[in-house]
N, CA, C and O atoms as CSV, one atom per row, in Angstrom:
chain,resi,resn,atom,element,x,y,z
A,1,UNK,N,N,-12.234,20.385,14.498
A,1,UNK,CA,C,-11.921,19.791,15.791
A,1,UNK,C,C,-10.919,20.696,16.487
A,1,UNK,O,O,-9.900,21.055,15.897
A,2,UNK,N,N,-11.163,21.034,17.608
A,2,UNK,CA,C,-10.429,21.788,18.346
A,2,UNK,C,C,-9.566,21.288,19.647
A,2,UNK,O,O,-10.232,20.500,20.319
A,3,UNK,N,N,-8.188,21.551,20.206
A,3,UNK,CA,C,-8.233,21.446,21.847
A,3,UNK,C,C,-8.738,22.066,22.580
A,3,UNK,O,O,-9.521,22.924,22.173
A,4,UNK,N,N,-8.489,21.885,24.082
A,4,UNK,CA,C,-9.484,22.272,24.402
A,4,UNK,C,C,-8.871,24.171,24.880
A,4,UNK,O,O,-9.634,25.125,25.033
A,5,UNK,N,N,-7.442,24.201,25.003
A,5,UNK,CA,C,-7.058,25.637,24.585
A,5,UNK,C,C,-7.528,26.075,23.755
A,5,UNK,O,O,-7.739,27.258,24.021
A,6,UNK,N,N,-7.853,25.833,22.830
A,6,UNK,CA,C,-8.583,26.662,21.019
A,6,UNK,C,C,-7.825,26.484,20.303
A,6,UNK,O,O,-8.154,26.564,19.120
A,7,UNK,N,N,-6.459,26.158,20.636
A,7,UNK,CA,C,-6.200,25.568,18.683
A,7,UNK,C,C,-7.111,25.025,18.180
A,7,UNK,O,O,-8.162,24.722,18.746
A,8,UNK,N,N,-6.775,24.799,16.854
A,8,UNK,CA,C,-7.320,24.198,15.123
A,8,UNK,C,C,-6.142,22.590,15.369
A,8,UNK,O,O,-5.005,22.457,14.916
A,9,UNK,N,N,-6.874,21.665,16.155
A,9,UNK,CA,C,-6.216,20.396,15.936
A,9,UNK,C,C,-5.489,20.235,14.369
A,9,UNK,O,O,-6.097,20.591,13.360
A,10,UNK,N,N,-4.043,19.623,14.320
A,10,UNK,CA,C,-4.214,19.320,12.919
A,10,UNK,C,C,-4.727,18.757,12.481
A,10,UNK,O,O,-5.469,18.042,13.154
A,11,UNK,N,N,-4.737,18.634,10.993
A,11,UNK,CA,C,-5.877,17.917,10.169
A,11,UNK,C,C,-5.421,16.398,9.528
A,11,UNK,O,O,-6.241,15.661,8.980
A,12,UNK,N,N,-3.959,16.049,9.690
A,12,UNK,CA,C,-3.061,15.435,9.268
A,12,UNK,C,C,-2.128,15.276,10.052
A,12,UNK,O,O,-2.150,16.088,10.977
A,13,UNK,N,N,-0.933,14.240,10.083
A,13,UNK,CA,C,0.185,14.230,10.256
A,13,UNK,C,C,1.045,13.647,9.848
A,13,UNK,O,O,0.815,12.442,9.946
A,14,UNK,N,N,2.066,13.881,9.370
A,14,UNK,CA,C,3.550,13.402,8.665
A,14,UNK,C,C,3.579,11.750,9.632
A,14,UNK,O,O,3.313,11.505,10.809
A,15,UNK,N,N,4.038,10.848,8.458
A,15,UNK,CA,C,4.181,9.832,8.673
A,15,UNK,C,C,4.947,9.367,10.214
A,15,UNK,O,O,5.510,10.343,10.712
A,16,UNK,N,N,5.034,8.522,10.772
A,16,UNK,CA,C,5.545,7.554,11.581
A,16,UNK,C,C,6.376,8.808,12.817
A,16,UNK,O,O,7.513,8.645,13.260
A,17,UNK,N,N,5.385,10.096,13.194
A,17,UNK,CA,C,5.245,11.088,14.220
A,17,UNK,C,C,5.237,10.741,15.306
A,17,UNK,O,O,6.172,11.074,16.034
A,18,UNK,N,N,3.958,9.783,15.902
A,18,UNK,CA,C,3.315,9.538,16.639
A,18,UNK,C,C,2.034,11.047,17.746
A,18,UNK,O,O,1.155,11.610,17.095
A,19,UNK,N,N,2.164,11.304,18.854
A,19,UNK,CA,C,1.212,12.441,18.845
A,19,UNK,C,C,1.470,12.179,20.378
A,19,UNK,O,O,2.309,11.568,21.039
A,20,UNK,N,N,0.223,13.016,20.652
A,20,UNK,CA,C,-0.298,13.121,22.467
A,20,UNK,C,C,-1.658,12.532,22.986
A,20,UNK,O,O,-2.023,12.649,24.156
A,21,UNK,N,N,-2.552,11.725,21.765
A,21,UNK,CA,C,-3.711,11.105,22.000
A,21,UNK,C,C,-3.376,9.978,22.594
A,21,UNK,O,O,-2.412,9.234,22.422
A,22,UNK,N,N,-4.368,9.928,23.387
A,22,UNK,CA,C,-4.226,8.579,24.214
A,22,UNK,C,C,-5.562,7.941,24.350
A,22,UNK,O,O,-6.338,8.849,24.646
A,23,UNK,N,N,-6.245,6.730,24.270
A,23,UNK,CA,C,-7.146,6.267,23.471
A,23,UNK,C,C,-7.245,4.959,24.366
A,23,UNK,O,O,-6.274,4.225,24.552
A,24,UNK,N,N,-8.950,4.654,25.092
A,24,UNK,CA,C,-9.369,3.706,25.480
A,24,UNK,C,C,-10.182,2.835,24.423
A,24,UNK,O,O,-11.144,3.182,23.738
A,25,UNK,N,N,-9.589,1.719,24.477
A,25,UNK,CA,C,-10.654,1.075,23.526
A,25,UNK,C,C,-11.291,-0.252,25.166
A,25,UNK,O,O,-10.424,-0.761,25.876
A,26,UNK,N,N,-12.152,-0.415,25.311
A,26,UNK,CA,C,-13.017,-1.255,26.266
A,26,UNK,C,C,-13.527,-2.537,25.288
A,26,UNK,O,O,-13.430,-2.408,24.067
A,27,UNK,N,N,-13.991,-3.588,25.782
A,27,UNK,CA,C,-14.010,-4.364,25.123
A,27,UNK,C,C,-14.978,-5.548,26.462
A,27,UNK,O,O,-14.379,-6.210,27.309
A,28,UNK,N,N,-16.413,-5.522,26.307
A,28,UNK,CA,C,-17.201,-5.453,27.151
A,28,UNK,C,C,-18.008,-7.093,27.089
A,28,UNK,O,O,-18.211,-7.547,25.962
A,29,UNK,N,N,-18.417,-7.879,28.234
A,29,UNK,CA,C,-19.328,-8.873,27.669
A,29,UNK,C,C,-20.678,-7.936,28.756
A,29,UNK,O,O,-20.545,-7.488,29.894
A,30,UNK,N,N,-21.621,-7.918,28.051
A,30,UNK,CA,C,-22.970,-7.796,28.937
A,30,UNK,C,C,-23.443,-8.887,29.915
A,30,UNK,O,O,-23.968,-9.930,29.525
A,31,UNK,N,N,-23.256,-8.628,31.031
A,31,UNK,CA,C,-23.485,-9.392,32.172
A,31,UNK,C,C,-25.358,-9.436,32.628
A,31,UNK,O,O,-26.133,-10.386,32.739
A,32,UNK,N,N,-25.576,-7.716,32.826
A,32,UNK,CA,C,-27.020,-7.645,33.117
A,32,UNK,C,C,-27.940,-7.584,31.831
A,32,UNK,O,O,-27.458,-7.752,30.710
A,33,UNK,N,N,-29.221,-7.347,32.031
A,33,UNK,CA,C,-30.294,-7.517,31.390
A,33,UNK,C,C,-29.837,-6.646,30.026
A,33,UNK,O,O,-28.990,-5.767,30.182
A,34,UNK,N,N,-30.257,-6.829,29.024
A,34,UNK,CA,C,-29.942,-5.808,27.762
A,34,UNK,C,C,-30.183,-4.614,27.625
A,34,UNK,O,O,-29.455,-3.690,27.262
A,35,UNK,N,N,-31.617,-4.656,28.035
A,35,UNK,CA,C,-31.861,-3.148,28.465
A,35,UNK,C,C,-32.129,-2.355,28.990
A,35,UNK,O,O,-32.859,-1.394,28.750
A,36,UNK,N,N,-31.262,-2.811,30.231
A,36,UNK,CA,C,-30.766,-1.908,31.677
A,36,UNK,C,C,-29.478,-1.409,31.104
A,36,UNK,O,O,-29.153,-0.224,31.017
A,37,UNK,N,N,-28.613,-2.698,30.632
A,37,UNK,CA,C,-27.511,-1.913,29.894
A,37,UNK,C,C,-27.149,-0.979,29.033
A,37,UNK,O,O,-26.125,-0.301,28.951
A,38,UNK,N,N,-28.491,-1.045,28.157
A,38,UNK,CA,C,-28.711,0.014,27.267
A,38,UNK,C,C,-28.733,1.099,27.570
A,38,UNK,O,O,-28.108,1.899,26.875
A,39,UNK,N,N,-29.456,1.553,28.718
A,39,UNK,CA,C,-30.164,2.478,29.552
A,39,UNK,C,C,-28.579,3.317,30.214
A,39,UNK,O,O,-28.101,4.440,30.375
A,40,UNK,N,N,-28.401,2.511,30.329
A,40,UNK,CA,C,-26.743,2.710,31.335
A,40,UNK,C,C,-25.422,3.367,30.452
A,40,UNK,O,O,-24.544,4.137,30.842
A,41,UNK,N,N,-25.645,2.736,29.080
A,41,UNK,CA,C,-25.115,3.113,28.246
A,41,UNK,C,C,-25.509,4.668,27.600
A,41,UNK,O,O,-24.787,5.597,27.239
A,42,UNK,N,N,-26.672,4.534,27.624
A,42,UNK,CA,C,-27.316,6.427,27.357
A,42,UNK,C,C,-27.057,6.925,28.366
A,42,UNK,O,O,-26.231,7.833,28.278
A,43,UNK,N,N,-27.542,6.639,29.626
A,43,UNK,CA,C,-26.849,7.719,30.584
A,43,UNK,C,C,-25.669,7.773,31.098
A,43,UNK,O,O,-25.257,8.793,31.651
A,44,UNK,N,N,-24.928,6.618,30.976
A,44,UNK,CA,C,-23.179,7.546,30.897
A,44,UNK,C,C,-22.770,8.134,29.639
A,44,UNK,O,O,-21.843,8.930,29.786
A,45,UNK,N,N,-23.130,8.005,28.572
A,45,UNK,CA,C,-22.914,8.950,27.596
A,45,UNK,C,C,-23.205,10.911,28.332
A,45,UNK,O,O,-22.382,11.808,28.514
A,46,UNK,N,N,-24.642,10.873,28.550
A,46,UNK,CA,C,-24.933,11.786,29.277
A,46,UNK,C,C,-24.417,12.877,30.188
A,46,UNK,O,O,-24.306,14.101,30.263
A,47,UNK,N,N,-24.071,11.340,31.078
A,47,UNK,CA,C,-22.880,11.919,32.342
A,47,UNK,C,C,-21.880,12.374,31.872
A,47,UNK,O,O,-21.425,13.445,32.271
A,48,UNK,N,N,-21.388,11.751,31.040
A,48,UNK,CA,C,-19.454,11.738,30.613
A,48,UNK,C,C,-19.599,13.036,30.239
A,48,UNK,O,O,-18.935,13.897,30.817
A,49,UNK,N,N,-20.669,13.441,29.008
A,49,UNK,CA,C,-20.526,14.967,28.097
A,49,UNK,C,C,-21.312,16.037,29.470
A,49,UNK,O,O,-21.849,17.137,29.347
A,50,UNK,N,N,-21.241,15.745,29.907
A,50,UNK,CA,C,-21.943,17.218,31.200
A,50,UNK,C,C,-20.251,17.067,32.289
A,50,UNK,O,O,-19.925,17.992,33.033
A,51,UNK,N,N,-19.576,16.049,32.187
A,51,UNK,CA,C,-18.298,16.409,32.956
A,51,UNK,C,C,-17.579,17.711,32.659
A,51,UNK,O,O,-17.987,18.433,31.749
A,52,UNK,N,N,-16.729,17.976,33.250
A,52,UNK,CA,C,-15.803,19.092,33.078
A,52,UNK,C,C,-14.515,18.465,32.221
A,52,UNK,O,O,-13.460,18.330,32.842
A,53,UNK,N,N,-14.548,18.210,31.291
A,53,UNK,CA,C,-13.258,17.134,30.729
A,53,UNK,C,C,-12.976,17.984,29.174
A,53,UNK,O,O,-13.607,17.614,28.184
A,54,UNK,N,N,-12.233,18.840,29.106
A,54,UNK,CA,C,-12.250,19.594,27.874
A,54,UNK,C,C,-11.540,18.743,27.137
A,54,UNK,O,O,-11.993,18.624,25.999
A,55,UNK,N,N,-10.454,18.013,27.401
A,55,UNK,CA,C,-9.798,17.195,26.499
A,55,UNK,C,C,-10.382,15.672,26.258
A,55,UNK,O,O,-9.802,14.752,25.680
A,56,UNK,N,N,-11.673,15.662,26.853
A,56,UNK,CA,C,-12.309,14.209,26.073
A,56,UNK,C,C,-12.794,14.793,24.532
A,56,UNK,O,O,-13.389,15.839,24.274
A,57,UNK,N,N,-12.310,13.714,23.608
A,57,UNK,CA,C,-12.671,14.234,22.064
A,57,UNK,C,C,-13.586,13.272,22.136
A,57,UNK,O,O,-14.732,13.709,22.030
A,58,UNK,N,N,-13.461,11.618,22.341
A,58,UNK,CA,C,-14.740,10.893,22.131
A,58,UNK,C,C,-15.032,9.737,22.917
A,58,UNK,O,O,-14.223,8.896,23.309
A,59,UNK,N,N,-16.507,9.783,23.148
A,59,UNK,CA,C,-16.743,9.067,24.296
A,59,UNK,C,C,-18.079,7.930,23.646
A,59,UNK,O,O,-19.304,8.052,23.608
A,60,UNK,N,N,-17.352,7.086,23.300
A,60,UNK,CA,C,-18.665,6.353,22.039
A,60,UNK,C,C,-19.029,4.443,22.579
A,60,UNK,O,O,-18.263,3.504,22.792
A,61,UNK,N,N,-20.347,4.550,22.623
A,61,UNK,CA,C,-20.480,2.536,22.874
A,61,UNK,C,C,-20.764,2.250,21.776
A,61,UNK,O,O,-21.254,3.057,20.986
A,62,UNK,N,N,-20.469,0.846,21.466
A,62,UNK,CA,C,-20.669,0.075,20.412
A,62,UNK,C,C,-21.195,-0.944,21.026
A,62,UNK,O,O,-20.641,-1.454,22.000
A,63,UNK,N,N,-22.662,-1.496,20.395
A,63,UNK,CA,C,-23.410,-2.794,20.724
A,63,UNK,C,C,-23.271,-3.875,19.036
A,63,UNK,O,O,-23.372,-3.654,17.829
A,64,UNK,N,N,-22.997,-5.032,19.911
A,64,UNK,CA,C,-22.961,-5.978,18.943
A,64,UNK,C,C,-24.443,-6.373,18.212
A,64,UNK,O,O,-25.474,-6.218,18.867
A,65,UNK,N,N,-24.488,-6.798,17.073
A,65,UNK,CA,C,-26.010,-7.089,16.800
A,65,UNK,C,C,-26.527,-7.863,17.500
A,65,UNK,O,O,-27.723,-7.820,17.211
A,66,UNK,N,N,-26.263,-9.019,18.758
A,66,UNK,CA,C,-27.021,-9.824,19.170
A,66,UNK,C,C,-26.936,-9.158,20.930
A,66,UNK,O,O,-27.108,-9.855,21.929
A,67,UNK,N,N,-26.665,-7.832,20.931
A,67,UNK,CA,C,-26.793,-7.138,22.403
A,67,UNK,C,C,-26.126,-8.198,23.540
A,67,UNK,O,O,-26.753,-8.509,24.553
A,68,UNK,N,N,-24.896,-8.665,23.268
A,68,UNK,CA,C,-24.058,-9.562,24.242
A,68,UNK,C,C,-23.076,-8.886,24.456
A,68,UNK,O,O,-22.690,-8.938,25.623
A,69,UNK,N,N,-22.648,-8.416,23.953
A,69,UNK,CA,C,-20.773,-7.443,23.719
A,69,UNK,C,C,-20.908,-6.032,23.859
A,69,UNK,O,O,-21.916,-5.610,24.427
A,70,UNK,N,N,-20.143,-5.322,23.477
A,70,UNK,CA,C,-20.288,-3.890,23.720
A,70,UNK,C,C,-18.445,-3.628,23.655
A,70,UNK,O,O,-17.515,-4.287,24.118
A,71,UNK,N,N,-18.493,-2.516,22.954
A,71,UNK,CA,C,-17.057,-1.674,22.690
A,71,UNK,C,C,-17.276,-0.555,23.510
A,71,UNK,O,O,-18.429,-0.126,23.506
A,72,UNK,N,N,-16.141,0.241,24.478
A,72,UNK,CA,C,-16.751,1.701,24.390
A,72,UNK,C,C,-14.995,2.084,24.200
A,72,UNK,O,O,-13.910,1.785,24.700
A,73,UNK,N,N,-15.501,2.828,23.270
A,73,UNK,CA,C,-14.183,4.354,22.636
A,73,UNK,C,C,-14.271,5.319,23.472
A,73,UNK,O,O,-15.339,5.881,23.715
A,74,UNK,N,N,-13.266,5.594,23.959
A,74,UNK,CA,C,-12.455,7.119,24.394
A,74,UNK,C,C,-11.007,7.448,23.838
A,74,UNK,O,O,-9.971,6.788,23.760
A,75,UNK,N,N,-11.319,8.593,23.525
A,75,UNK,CA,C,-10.319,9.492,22.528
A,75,UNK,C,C,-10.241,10.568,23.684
A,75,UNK,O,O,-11.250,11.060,24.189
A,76,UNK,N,N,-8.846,10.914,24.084
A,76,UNK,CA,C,-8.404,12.052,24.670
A,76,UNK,C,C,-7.247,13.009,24.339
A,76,UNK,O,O,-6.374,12.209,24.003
A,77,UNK,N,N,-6.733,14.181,24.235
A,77,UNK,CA,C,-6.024,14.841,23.816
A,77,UNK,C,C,-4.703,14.377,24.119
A,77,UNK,O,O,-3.818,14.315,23.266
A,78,UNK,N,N,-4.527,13.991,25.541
A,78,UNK,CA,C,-3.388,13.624,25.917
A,78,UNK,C,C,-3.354,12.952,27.609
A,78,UNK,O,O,-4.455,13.134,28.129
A,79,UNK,N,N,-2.409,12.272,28.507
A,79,UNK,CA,C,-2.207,11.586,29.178
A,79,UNK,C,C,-3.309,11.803,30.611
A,79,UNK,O,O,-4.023,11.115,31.342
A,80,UNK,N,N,-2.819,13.482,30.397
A,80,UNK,CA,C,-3.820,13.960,31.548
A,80,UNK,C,C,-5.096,14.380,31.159
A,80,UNK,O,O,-5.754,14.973,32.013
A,81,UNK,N,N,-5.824,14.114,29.525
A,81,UNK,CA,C,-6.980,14.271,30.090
A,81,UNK,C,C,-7.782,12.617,29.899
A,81,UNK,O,O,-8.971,12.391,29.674
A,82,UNK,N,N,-7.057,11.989,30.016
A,82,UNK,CA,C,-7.607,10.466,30.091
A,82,UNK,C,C,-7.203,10.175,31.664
A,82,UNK,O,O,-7.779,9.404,32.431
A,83,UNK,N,N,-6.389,10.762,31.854
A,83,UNK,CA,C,-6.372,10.496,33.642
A,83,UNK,C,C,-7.673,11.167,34.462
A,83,UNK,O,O,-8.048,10.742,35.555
A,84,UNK,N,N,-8.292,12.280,33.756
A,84,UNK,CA,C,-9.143,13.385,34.294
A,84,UNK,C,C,-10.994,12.340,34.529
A,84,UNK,O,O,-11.964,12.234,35.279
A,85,UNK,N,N,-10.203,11.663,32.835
A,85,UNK,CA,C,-11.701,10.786,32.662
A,85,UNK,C,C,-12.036,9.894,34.283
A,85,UNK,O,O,-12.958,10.055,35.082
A,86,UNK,N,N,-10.729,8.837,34.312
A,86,UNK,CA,C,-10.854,7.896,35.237
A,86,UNK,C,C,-11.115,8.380,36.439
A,86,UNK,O,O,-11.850,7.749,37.199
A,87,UNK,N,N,-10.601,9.479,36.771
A,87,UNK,CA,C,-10.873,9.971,37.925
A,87,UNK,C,C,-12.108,10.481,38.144
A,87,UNK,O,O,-12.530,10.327,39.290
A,88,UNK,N,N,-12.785,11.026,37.397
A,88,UNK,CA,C,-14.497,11.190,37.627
A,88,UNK,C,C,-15.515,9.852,37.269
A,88,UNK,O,O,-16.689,9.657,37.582
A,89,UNK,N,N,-14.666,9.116,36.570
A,89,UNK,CA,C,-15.428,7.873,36.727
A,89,UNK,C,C,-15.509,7.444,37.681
A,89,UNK,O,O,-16.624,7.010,37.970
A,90,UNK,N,N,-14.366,7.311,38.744
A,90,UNK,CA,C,-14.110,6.063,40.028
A,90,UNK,C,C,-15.026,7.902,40.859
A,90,UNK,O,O,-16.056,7.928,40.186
A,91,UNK,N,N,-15.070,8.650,41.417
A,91,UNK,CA,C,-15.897,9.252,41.721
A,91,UNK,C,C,-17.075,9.572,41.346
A,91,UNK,O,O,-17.529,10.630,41.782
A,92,UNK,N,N,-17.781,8.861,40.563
A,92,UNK,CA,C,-19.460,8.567,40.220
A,92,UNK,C,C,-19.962,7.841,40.893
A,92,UNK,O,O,-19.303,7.202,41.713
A,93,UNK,N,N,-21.170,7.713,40.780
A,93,UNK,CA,C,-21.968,6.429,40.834
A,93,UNK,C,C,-22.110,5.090,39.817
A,93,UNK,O,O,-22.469,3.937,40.055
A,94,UNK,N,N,-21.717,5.680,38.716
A,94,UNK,CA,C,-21.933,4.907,37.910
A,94,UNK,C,C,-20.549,3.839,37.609
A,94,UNK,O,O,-20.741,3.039,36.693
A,95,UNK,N,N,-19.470,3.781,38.159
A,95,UNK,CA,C,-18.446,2.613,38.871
A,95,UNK,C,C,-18.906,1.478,38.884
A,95,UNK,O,O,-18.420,0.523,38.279
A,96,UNK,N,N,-20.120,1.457,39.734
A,96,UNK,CA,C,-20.137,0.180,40.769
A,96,UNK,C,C,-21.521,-0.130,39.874
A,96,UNK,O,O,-22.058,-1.221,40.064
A,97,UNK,N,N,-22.073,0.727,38.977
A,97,UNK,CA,C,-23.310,0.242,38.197
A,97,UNK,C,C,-22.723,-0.748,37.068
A,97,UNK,O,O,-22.957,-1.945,36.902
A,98,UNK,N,N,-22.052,-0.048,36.489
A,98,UNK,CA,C,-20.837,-0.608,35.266
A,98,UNK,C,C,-20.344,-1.640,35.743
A,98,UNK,O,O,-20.119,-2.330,34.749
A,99,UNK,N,N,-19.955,-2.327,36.834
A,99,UNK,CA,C,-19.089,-3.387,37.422
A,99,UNK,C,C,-20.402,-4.713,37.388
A,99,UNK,O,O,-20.311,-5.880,37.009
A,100,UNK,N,N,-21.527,-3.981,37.925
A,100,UNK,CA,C,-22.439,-5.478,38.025
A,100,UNK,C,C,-23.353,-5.602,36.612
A,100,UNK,O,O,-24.120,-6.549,36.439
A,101,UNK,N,N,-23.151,-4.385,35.499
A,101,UNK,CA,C,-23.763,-4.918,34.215
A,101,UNK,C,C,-22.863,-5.478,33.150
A,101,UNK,O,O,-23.385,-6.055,32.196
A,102,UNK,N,N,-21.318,-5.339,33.243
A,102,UNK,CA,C,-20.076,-5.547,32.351
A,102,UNK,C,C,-19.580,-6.264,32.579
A,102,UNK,O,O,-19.571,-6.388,33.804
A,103,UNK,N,N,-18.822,-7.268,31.906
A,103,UNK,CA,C,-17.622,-7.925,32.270
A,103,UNK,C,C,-16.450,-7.323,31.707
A,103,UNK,O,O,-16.808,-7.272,30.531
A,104,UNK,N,N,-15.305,-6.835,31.729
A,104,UNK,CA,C,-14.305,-6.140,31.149
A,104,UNK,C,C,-13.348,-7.644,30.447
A,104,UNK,O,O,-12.606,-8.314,31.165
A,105,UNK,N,N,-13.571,-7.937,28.965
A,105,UNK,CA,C,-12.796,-8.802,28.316
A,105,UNK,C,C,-11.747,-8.336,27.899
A,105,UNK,O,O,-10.791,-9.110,27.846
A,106,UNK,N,N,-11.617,-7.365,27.600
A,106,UNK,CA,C,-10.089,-6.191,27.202
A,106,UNK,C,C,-10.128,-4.846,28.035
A,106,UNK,O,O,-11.199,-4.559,28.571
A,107,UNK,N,N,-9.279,-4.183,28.153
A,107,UNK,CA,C,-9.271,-3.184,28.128
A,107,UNK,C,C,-7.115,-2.684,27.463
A,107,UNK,O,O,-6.025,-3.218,27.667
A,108,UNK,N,N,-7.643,-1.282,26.578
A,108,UNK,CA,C,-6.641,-1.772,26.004
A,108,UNK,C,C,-6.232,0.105,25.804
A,108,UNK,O,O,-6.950,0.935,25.246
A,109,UNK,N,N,-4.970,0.330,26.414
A,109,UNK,CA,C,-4.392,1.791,26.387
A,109,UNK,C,C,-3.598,2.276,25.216
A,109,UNK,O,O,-2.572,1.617,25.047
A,110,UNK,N,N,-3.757,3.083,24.504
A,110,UNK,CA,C,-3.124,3.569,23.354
A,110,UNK,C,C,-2.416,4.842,23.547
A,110,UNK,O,O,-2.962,5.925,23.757
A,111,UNK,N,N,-0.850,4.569,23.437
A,111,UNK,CA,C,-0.392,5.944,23.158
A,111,UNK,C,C,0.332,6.376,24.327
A,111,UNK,O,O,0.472,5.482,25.162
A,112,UNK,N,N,0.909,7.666,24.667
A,112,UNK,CA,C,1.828,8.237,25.411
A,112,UNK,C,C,1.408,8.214,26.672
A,112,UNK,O,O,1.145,9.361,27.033
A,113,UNK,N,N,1.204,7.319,27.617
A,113,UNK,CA,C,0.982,7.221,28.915
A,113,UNK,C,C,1.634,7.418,29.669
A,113,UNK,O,O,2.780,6.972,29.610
A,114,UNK,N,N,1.019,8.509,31.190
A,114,UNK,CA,C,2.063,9.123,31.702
A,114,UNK,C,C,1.884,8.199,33.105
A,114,UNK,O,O,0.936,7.550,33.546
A,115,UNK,N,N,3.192,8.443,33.570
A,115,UNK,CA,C,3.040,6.608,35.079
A,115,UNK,C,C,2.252,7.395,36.133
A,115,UNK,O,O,1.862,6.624,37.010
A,116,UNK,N,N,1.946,8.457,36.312
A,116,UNK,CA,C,0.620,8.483,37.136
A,116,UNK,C,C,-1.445,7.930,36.570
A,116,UNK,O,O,-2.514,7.668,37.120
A,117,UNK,N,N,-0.993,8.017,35.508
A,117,UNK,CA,C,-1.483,7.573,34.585
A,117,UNK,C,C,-1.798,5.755,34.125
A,117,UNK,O,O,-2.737,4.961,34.076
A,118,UNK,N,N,-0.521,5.802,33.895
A,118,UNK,CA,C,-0.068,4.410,34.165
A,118,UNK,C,C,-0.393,3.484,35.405
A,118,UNK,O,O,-0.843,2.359,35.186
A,119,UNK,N,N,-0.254,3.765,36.249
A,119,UNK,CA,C,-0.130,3.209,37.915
A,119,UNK,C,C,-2.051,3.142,38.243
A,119,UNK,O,O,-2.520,2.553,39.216
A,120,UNK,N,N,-2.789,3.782,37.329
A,120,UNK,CA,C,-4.670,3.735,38.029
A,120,UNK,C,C,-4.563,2.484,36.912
A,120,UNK,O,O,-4.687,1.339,37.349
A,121,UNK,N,N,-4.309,2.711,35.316
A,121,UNK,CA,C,-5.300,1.960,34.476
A,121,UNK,C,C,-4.459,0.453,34.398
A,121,UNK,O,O,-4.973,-0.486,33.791
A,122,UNK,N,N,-3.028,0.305,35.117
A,122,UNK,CA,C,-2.892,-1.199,35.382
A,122,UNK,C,C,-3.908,-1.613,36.548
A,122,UNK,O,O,-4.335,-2.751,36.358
A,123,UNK,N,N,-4.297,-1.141,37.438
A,123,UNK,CA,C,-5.097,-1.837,38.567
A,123,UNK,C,C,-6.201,-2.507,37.879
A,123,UNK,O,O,-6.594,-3.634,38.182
A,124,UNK,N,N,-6.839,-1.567,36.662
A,124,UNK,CA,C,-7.579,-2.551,36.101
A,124,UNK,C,C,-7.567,-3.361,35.082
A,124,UNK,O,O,-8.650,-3.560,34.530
A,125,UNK,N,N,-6.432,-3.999,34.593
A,125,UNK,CA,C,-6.136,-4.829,34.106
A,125,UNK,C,C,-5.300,-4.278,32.171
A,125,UNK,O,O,-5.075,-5.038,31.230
A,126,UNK,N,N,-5.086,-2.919,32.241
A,126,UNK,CA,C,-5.224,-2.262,30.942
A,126,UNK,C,C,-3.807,-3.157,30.362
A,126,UNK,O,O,-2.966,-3.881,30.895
A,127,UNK,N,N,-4.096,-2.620,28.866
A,127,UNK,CA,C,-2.588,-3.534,28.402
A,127,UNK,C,C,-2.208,-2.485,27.665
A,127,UNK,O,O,-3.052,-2.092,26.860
A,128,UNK,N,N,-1.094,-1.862,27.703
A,128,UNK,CA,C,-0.826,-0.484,27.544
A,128,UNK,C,C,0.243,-0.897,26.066
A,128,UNK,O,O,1.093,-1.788,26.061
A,129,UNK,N,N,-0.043,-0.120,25.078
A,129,UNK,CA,C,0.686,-0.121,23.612
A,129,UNK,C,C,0.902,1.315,23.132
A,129,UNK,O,O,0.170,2.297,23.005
A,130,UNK,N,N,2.452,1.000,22.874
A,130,UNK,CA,C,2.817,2.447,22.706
A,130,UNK,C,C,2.903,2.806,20.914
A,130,UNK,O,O,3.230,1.872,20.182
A,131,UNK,N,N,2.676,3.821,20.454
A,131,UNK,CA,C,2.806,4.043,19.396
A,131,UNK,C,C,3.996,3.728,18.694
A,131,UNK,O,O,5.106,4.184,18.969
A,132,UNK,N,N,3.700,2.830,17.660
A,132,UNK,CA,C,4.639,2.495,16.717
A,132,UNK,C,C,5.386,2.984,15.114
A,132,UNK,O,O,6.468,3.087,14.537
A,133,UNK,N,N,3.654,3.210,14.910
A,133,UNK,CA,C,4.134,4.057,13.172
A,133,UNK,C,C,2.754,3.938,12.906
A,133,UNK,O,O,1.900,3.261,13.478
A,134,UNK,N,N,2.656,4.910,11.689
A,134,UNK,CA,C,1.679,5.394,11.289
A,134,UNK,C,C,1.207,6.818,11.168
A,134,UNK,O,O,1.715,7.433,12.106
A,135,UNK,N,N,0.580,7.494,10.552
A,135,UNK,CA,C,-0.327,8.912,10.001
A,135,UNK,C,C,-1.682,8.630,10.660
A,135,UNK,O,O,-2.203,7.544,10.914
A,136,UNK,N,N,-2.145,9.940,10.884
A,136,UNK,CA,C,-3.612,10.529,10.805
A,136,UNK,C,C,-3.977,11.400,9.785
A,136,UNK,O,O,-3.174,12.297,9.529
A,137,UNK,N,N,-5.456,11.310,8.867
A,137,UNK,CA,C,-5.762,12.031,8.395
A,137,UNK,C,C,-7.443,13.064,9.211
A,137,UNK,O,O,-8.231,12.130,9.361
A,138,UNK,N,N,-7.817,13.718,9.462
A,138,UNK,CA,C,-9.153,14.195,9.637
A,138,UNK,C,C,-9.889,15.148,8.836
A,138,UNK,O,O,-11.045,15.446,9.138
């Protein structure tokens, strides 16, 4: 795993550190048809990895077994490239597609958030948690 400068991410880190990842976890009810959402779900995957976003590490949906719910993961290097995300999101098309197939039941910010940063993902309701303790291994 790399940044997007070319370091060798570490592979580890010394206990109760904390870091520069900053981490969307979404937390979704399916509003539209299942598999329009589905559909929507492959092609913003699509979209997201053809962006210019070197510091997105992961951009992942999760469907519940009965296709009602939905998780989506984003992993970013640090403050500004999760700011980089939102900002090509709210400049897509796919905004206002996401708004009439989702309901947003969480949305939930992890990690070193910077208040320009801060100031987009309260508008939409984020609940921002700052690192407390804990290691990574990869």
């Amino acid at each position: 795993l790399f940044f997007s400068n070319g370091d060798l991410v570490m592979t580890k880190s010394d206990p109760n550190t904390g870091g520069s990842v900053v981490t969307y976890i979404f937390e979704l009810g399916l509003i539209g048809d299942p598999e329009t959402c589905k559909n929507f779900i492959k092609e913003s995957g699509t979209y997201t990895h053809g962006c210019n976003e070197p510091k997105t590490i992961r951009f992942e949906w999760y469907l519940s077994a009965d296709e009602t719910s939905a998780t989506l993961l984003e992993l970013f290097e640090d403050s500004d490239g999760a700011k980089l995300r939102v900002e090509n999101l709210l400049a897509s098309s796919l905004v206002g597609r996401f708004q009439e197939l989702f309901e947003i039941k969480s949305f939930t910010v992890l990690g070193p958030v910077k208040e320009d940063l801060n100031d987009i993902v309260t508008q939409f309701g984020a609940e921002i948690r700052k690192y407390a303790a804990g290691f990574y291994r990869l």
